[in-house]
N, C-alpha and C positions, 0 to 999 in steps of 0.2 A: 098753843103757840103763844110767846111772847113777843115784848120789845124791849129793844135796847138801847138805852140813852146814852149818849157818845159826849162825855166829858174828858176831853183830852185833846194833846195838840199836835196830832196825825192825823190822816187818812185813813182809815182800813184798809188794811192789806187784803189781797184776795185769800190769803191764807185764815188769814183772823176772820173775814166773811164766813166763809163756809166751816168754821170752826165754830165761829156763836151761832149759824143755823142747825150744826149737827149737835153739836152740844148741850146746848141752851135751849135748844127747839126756837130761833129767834127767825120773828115772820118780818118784823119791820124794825127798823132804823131810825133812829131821830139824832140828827146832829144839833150841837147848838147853832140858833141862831147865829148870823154873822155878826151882830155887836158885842154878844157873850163870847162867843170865841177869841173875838179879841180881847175882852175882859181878861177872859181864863188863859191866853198865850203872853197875856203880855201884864201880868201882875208885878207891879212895883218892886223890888228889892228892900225898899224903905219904910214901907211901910210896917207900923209894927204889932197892929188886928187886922188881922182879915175877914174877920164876921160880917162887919159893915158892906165891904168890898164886895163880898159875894153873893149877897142880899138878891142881887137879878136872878143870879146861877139858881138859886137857892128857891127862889121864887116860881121862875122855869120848870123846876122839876118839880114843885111840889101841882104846879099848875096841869102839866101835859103827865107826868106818869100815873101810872095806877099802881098798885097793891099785888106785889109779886111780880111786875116788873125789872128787869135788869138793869144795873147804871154800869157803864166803863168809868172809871173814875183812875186816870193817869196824870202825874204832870208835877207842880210846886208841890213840894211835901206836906209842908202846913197846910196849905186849901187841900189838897188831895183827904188829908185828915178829919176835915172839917166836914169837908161832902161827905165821906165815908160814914160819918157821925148823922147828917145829915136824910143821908138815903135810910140807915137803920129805923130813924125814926119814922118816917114816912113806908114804913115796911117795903121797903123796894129792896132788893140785893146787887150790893156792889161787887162788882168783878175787878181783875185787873189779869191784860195779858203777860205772860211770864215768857221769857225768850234765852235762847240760844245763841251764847256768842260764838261764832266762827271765825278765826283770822287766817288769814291768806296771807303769805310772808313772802317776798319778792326780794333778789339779793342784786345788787349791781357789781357791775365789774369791779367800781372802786370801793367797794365794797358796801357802801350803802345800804342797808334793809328798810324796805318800803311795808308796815303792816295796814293791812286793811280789814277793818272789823265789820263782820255781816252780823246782824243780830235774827233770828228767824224764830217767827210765835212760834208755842206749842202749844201751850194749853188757855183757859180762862180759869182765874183759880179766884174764890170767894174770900173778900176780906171776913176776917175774924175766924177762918177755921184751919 
């Protein structure tokens, strides 16, 4: 059994649960801390390294995971990059969930079209393969 480190800026779905338990064999959960979280939700636009920036995140993982561990690693592209770089070297494996858009299309009388986009996991799929 493993764990999996939740770098990203959602909740688990119940779906994405019981997909990285069946999948992953995943026994425990680690979210980031609440000050990382908002580190990691709320990354500056302006800024133009984010090495420095992520020094906590970066620190965090290498502090609490082990060696064969899972990371989620979803979110800004660049940091997303960075961790994923990150986790590699720390032998951990990064995931990221891949989803299913559904839209629902609603018409009004005056003609109106209301689309509404569901996204729904499927799987957990391994950066670099």
């Amino acid at each position: 059994m493993s764990n999996l480190f939740l770098i990203f800026n959602h909740e688990l779905s119940p779906l994405q649960e019981n997909s990285a338990i069946k999948e992953l064999g995943i026994c425990l959960f680690h979210k980031l801390p609440s000050e990382l979280d908002r580190l990691w939700s709320q990354i500056p636009p302006d800024i133009t390294k984010l090495t420095e920036y992520l020094k906590p995140i970066t620190q965090w993982l290498s502090d609490s995971a082990q060696s064969s561990d899972y990371v989620l690693i979803q979110g800004d592209f660049g940091a997303s990059y960075l961790m994923v770089q990150v986790a590699f070297k720390l032998g951990l494996i990064p995931v990221y969930s891949t989803t299913r858009r559904e839209a629902i299309e609603t018409h009004g009388a005056d003609g109106y079209v209301q689309l509404i986009h569901q996204f729904k996991h499927v799987i957990f799929r391994k950066y670099g393969d």
